[in-house]
N, C-alpha and C positions, 0 to 999 in steps of 0.2 A: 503533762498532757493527759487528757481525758479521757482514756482509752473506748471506752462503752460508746460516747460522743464520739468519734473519730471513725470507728466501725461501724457506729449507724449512718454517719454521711456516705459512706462508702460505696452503703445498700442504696441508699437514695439517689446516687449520681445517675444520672439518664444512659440510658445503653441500648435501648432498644427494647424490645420483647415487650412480653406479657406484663411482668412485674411491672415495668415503668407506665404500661399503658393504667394496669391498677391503682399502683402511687398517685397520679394523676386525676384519675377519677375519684380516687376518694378526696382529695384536697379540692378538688372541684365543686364536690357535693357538699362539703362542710361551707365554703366560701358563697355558695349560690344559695343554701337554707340562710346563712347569719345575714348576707345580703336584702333576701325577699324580708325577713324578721326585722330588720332595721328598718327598712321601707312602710311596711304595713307599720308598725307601732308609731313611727313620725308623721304619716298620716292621720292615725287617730290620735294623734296630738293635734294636729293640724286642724281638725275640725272642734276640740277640744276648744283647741286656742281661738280659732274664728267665732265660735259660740258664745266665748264669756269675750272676748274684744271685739268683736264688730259685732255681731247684733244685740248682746246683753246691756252695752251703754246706749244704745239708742233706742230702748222700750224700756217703758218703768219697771224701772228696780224694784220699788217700791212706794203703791202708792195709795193713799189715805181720801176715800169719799166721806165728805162730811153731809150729812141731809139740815137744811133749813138751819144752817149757824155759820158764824164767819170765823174761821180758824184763824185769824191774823192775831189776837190773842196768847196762842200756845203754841203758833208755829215757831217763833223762834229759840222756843226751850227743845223742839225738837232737832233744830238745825244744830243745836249746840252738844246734841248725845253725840257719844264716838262712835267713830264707823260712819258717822253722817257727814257727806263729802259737800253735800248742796243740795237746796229745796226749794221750790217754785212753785207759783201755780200752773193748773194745767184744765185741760176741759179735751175729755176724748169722746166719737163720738162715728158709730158708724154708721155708715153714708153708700149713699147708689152714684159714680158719677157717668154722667151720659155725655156723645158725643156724635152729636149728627153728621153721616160721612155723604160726601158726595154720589153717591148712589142713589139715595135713601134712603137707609138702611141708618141705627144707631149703634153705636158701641156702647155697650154699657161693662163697667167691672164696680164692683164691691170696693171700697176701701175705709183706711182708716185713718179719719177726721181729726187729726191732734191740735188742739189750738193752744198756744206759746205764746210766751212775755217775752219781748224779745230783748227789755232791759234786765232780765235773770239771767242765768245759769241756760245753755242750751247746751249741754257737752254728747257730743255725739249726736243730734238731733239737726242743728242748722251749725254753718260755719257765721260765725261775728257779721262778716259783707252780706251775706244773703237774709241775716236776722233785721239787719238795720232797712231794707224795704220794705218789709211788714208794716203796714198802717193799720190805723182802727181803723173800720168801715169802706175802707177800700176794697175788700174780701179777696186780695191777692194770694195764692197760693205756690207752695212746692209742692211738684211731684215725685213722687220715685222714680227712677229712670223705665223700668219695665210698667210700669202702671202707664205713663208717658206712650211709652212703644205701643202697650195694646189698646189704648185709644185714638193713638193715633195724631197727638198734638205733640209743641214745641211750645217754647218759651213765646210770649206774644198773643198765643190762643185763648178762646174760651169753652169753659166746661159748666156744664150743667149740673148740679151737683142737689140731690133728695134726699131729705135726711128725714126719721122717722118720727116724726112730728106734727102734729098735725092742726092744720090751719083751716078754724069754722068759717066758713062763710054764707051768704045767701043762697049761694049752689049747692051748699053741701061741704064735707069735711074732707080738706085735701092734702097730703102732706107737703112739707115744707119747701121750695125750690130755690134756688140763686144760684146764680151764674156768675162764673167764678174767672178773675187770669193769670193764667199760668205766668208765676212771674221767674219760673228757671226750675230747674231738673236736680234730683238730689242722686246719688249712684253712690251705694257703699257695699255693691258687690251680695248680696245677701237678699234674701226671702221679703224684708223690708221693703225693698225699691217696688214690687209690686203690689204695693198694697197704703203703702201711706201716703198722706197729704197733709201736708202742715200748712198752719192760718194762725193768725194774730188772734189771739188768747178773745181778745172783744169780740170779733166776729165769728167764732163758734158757739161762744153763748148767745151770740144774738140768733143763732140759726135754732138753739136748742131751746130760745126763750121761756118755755114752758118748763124745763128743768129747776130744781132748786138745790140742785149737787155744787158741792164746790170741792174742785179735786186738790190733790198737794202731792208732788212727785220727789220722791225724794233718793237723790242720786249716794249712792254708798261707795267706800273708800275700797270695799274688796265683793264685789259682788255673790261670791262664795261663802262669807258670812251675811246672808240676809236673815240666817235665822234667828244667830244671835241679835240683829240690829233691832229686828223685829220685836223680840221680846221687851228691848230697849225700850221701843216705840208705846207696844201695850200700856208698857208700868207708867211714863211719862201720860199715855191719856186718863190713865186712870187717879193719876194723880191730879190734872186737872178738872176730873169729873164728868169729860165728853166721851169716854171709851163707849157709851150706849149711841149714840151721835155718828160715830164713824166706822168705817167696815175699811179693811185695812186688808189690801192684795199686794201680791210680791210676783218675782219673773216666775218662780218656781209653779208656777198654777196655770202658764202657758206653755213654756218651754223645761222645766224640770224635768219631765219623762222625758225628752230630749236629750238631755244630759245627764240623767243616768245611764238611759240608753246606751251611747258613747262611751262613756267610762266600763259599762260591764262588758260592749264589743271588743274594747281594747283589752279585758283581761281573759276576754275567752279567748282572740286571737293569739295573744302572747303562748297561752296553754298552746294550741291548736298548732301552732306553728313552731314552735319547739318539740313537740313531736317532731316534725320534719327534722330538726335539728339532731336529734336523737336517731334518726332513720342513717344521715349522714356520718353521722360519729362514727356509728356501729357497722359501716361497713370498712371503716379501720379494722376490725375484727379480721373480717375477709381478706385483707387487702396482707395485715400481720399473719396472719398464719399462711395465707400462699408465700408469702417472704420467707418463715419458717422451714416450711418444705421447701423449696426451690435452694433456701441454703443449707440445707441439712447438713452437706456435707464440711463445708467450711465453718459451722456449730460446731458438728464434732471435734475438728483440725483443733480450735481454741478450746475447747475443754478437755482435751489431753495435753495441750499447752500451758492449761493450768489457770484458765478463765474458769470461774467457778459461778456454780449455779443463780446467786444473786447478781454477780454482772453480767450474764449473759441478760437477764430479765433488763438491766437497767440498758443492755443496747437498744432492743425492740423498743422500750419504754423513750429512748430518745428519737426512735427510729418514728415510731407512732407521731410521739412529740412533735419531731421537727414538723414533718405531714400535716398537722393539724395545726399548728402554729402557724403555720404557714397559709392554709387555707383559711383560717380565721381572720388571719391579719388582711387579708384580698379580699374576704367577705364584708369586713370593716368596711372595707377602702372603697369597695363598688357601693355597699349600699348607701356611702353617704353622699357619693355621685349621684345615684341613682336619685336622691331627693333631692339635688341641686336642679337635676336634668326633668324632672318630672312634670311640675309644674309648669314649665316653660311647654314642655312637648304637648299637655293637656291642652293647653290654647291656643298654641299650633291645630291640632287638630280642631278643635271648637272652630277656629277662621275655616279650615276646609269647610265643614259642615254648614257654615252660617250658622247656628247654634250652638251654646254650651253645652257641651258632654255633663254637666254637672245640675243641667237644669232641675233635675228631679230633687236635689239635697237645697238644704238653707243656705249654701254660698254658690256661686257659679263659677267658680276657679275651686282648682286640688290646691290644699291648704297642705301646708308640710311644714311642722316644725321639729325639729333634730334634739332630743334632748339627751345630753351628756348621760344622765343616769342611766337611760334604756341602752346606750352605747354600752355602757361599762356591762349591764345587768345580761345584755346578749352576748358578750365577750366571756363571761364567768360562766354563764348555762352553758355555753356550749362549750369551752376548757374544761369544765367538769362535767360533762357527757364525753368527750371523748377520752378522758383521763380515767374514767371506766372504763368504758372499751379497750383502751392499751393495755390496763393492768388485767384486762380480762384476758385477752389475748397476751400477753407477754410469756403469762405462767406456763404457755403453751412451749416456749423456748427451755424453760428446765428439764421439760418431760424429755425432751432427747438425749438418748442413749449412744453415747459415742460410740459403743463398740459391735453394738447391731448397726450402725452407720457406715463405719470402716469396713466392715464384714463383707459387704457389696460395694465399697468402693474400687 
């Protein structure tokens, strides 16, 4: 039997008083910081992960303006570099669209003009059904779902749509108009939905006639390597002789600061929050030395029984242990509830409101992904924060003096 292990359950069994109300608290405090720390850090995965899979596949990855040349040439030496998952053309192109309401009154929002082949690669952009009614010259479009809501159409409607182009005539110089029908609604939850409009690849060059750009979007295998793809891409035009021809943009030049952003939030939080964690440990300090006084006297009893100075230390040490073992393990347990339950509650509350609580960030739903490593990495920081603290407070158990104890027993 375990002796040290058996004495510190002993201290730890509930009985009432002060001690047990501290026991309690401190295992409380350690379980409620690992809890909030798991919580925050699976969010900022969460929006981590909503960044590079919902909105990073549905804006160019990377993509190649060529001025006055037909890239059909050298495109397919570039489809063929690694890291290059798929390559199409494209024509983007931003745009005023209007929408006359019943009042009087117009709606107007800004958006952006993507025009698509709808016999390529559309991934993340259009689903296969809704690409296959795309005609030339028909100028049917999709909206984004909130682009939709703020002007105020559905599927069936028509929009007015100016693009900055401008059309001489005998009156004078006017920019470009056509009226456009909504032929269905795109929703992928993100920043996106209020701002795009996608059209058959023909009918935005027709709106942009006067352009001589021809774009080429090119969809990559890990989005997080664009840089190296990029360099790829360089050497390839330059190997063909057009790198002067083409000016070559990536996500990182919209959203990059976005996503470093993120990343250094998530490592200041981690810091930031483990403090806390640290705060909770260390009041096992408190919680082991009122334990120490309060048993003084049944200290001194085993060490003139002939418990000796290093297992008296290794009682508290399991005494602490169990304490914190235990609160850790409940902190686990709730916080990974806690991200089960979170998401769900966010849009809960969003239906109260009629609006998303999230409206101000790039997705409209709390994103929460749980990753094994930050599990493990908030289990270990905080085992070893309190594993300080016990051994800081333990040594407090040698310093007693059995016979100044007895003395006044």
């Amino acid at each position: 039997m375990n002796l040290p292990r058996f004495i510190a359950a002993r201290f730890i069994r509930p009985g009432g008083g002060f001690l047990s109300f501290l026991t309690f608290a401190a295992a409380s405090g350690i379980a409620l910081a690992v809890a909030v720390l798991l919580l925050v850090l699976s969010v900022a995965n969460g929006f981590e992960q909503a960044l590079r899979e919902d909105v990073l596949p549905a804006v160019p990855q990377l993509t190649l303006d060529v001025q006055g040349a037909d890239p059909a040439a050298w495109a397919p030496a570039l489809a063929a570099l690694p890291g290059v998952a798929a390559l199409a053309p494209t024509h983007e192109l931003g745009a005023l669209a209007l929408k006359a309401r019943g009042d009087g009154t117009t709606a107007s929002r800004p958006v952006n003009l993507l025009g698509v082949d709808p016999s390529g690669p559309l991934r993340g952009v259009l689903p296969p059904e809704a690409a296959a009614r795309l005609a030339p010259g028909s100028f049917g479009v999709f909206l984004g779902q909130g682009l939709a809501k703020g002007l105020g159409v559905g599927p069936g409607d028509r929009v007015t749509v100016v693009v900055p182009t401008l059309r001489v005539t005998l009156a004078g110089a006017f920019p470009v108009q056509r009226r456009v029908a909504v032929l269905g609604l795109l929703e992928t939850g993100t920043l996106l939905d209020g701002e795009v409009m996608v059209a058959h690849l023909d009918d935005v060059r027709a709106l942009d006639r006067r352009s001589q750009m021809r774009s080429l979007r090119l969809w990559l295998d890990d989005v997080l390597a664009v840089g190296a793809v990029r360099a790829a891409v360089d050497e390839a035009l330059e190997t063909a002789g057009v790198r002067e021809q083409v000016r070559v943009s990536d996500w990182r030049q919209r959203y990059g600061g976005l996503f470093e952003a993120i990343t250094v939030q998530k490592k200041m939080l981690f810091l930031v929050l483990t403090l806390l964690v640290a705060m909770a440990a260390f009041n096992l300090i408190a919680m082991l030395l009122m334990v120490i006084r309060q048993q003084a006297g049944p200290i001194a009893m085993l060490s003139t029984l002939g418990l000796a100075g290093r297992q008296l230390r290794a009682v508290f040490c399991w005494h602490g242990g169990l304490v914190a073992g235990g609160g850790i393990g409940v902190g686990v347990v709730l916080g990974l509830g806690l991200c089960v339950l979170a998401p769900p509650f966010v849009a809960w509350l969003s239906s109260l409101r009629e609006a998303p609580l999230m409206a101000a960030y790039f997705v409209d739903y709390l994103p929460v992904a749980v990753a094994p490593g930050d599990v493990l990495a908030v289990a270990l920081v905080a085992s070893a924060l309190a594993a300080l603290a016990i051994g800081l407070a333990a040594r407090r158990a040698e310093a007693v003096q059995p016979q100044e104890v007895l003395r006044h027993e």
